[in-house]
C-alpha positions in Angstrom: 122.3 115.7 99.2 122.8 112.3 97.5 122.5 109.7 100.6 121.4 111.9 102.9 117.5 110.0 103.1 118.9 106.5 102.3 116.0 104.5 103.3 114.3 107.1 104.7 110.1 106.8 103.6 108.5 109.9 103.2 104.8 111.0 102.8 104.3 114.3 101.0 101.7 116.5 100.8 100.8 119.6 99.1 102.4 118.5 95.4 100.4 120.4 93.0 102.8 121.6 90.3 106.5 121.5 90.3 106.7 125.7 90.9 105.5 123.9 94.3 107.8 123.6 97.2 106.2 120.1 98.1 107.2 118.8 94.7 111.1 120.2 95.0 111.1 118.6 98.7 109.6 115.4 96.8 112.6 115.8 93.8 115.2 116.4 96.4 114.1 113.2 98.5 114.4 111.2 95.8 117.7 112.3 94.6 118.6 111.8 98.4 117.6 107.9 98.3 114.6 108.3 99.9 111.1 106.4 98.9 108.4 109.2 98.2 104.3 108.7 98.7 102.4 111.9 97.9 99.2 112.8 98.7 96.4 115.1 96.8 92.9 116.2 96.7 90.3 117.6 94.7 92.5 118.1 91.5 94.2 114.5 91.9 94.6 114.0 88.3 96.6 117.2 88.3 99.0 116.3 91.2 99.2 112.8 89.2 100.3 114.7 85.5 103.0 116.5 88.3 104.5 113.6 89.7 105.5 112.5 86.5 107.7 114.9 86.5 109.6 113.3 89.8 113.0 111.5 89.1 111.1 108.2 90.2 107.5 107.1 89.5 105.3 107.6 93.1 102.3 106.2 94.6 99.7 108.7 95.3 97.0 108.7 97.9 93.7 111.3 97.9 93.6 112.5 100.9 91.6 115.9 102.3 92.8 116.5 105.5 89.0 118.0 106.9 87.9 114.6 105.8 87.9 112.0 109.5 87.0 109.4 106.8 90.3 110.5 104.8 92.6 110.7 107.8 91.4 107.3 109.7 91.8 105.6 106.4 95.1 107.0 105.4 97.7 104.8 107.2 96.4 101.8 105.8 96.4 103.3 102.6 100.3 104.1 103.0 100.9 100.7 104.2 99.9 99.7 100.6 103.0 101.2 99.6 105.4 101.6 102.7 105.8 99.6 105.8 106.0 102.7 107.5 106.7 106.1 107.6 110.3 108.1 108.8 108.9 111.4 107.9 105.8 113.8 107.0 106.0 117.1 105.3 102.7 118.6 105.8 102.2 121.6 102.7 98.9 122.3 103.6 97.1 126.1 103.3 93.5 127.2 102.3 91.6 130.3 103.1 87.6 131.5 101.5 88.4 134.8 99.2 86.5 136.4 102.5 89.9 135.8 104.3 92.5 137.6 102.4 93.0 140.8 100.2 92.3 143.2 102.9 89.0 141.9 104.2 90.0 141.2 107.6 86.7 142.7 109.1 84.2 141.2 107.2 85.3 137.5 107.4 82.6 135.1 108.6 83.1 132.8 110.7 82.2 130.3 108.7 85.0 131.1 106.2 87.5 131.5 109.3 86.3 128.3 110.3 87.9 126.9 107.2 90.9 128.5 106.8 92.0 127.8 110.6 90.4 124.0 110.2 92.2 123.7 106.6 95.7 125.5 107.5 95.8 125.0 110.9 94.2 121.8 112.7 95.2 119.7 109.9 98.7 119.7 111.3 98.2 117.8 114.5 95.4 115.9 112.7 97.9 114.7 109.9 100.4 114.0 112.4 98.0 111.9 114.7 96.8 109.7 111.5 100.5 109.2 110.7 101.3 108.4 114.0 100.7 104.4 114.3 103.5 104.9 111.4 105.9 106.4 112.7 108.6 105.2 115.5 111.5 107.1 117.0 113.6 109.1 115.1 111.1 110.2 112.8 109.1 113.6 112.1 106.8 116.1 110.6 108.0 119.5 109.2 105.3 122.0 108.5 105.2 125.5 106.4 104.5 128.6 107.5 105.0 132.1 106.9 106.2 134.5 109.9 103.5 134.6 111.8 105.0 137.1 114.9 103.7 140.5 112.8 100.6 141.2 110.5 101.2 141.0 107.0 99.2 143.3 104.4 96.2 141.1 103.5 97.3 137.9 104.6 94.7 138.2 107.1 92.9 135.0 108.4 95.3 132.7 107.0 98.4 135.0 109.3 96.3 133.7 112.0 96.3 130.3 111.0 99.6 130.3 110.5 100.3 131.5 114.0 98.0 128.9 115.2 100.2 126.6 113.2 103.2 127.9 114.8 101.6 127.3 118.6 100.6 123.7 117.2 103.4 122.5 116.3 105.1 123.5 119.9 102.7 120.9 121.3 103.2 118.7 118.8 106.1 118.6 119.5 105.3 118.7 123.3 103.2 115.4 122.9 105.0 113.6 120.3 108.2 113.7 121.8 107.7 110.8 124.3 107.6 109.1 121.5 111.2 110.0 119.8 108.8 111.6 116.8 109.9 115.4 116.1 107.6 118.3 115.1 109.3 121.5 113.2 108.2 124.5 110.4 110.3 125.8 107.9 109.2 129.4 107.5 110.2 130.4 103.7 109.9 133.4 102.4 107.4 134.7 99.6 107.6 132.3 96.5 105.8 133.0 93.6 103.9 129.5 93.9 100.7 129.0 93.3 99.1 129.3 96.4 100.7 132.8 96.5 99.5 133.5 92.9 96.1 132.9 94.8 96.5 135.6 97.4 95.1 139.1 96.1 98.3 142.0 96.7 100.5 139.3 97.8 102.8 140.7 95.7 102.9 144.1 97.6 105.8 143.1 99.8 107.8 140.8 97.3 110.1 143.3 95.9 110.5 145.1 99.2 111.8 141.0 100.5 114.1 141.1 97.9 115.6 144.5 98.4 116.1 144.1 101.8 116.6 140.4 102.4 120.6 140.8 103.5 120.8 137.4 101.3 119.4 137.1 98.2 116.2 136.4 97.8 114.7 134.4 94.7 111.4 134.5 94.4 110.8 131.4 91.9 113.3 128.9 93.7 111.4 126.9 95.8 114.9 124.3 96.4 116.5 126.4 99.7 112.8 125.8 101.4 112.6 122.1 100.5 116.1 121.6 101.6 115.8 122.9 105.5 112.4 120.4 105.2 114.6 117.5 104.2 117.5 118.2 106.7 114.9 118.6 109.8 114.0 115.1 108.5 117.3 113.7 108.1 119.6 111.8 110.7 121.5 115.8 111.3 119.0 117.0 113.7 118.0 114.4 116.3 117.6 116.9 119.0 115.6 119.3 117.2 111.7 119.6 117.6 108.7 122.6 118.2 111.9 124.6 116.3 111.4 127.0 113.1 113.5 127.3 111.1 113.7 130.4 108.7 114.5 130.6 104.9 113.5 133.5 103.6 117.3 135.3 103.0 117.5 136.8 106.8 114.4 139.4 106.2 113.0 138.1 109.4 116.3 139.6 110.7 116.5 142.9 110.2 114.6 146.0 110.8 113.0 148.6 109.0 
C-alpha cells in the first residue's frame, strides 16, 4: 500500500487497542504516507499508551461524539494539527448491557436512546463537524455489521447499525454536491474488543468461519482496514452511499 495516501490527512476514530480495526487502518495509513489524527474518549490515556504503538507518533484529540460541545469544537482542534482533512473513518459503536445478549424486549428506551444516538447519529454528526474540513475528493467510511437480517443478540445495536446503513445513503445523498463521499465497510466478526463486550457474540463465529467460502480470520483486523483505506484513496472517485463487504463472502451464500 506504500504511496497509496501520500498526502492524504486522515482523522481516525475508534483506536482503543491495536486488536482494533481503527488502529490497523491508522498503521496502514501511515505506512501508505498518509498523516494520521486520532481521536478518543473516556479512556484517553489508554488510546494514548496505543498509539505508541503506531509506526509514527500522532496527535490525539478527546472527542465524544454525543458531546455538541465536543463536535463544534473539534475542527478547530484538528486544525491544530492539519490544515484540513481528506478523509474520516468513523469506528464508533456503544450499546447499555439492556441492548444486547438476548434482551431485545426489555430494552428501555432510554438505553435504545443511547445505542442509536452513540452508534448511529454520530455518523452524520461526525461527518457534519468535519465538514468545514473537508473539500472535494474527500470522504468518510463507516463500520457496520450486516444489518439486512437479525443477528442472535445483537439486538438494539443490529438496529443501529441498519440505521447507520440508511444514514450513510443520505450522507452520501447530501454530501455529494460537495465532491465529499460517504461509504461502510461491513467486516465480518473480529474478536476485538468491542465484540469481547457483546454477551454470545461468539455463537455464530465458528459457524462464519466454516462457511465463509474464503477464509475467515477472526483476529486479523488488516483486510477491514484496507477496504476503509481504499474507499479513501484516489481508486474510487465515483463511489459513495456504497458497502462494501469483508467478511470472506458469508454475506453471499445461503444456509
Amino acid at each position: 500500500m506504500s504511496g497509496l495516501l501520500e498526502g492524504k490527512r486522515l482523522l481516525i476514530t475508534g483506536v482503543l487497542t491495536d486488536q482494533s480495526i481503527a488502529f490497523s487502518t491508522a498503521k496502514l495509513a501511515q505506512e501508505a504516507g498518509a498523516e494520521v489524527v486520532l481521536t478518543g474518549f473516556g479512556r484517553l490515556s489508554l488510546v494514548e499508551r496505543t498509539a505508541k504503538r503506531l509506526p509514527k507518533p500522532v496527535p490525539v484529540i478527546e472527542l465524544d461524539v454525543s458531546n455538541s460541545e465536543h463536535l463544534a469544537g473539534l475542527a478547530d482542534k484538528v486544525r491544530e494539527h492539519v490544515d484540513g482533512l481528506d478523509g474520516v473513518v468513523h469506528s464508533i459503536g456503544f450499546a447499555p448491557q439492556s441492548c444486547l445478549g438476548g434482551g431485545f424486549m426489555d430494552a428501555p428506551w432510554e438505553d435504545v436512546a443511547t445505542a442509536v444516538q452513540v452508534s448511529t447519529y454520530s455518523y452524520p454528526a461526525l461527518a457534519k463537524a468535519c465538514q468545514p474540513l473537508m473539500g472535494p475528493g474527500s470522504g468518510i467510511v463507516g463500520l457496520t455489521f450486516d444489518a439486512t437480517v437479525a443477528w442472535p443478540v445483537y439486538d438494539w445495536m443490529g438496529v443501529a447499525k441498519a440505521g447507520l446503513e440508511s444514514a450513510n445513503r443520505y450522507l452520501a445523498l447530501h454530501l455529494g454536491k460537495e465532491g465529499i463521499r460517504s461509504n461502510l465497510v461491513s467486516a465480518g466478526p473480529l474478536r476485538t474488543m468491542a465484540a469481547k463486550s457483546i454477551p454470545g457474540f461468539d455463537q455464530f463465529e465458528d459457524e462464519w468461519t466454516k462457511r465463509a467460502p474464503i477464509k475467515w480470520d477472526l483476529y486479523d483486523t488488516e483486510p477491514a482496514a484496507k477496504a476503509i483505506l481504499a474507499l479513501l484513496s484516489d481508486w474510487f472517485p465515483a463511489t459513495t452511499g456504497e458497502i462494501v463487504h469483508v467478511d470472506g463472502g458469508y454475506h453471499a451464500i445461503g444456509a
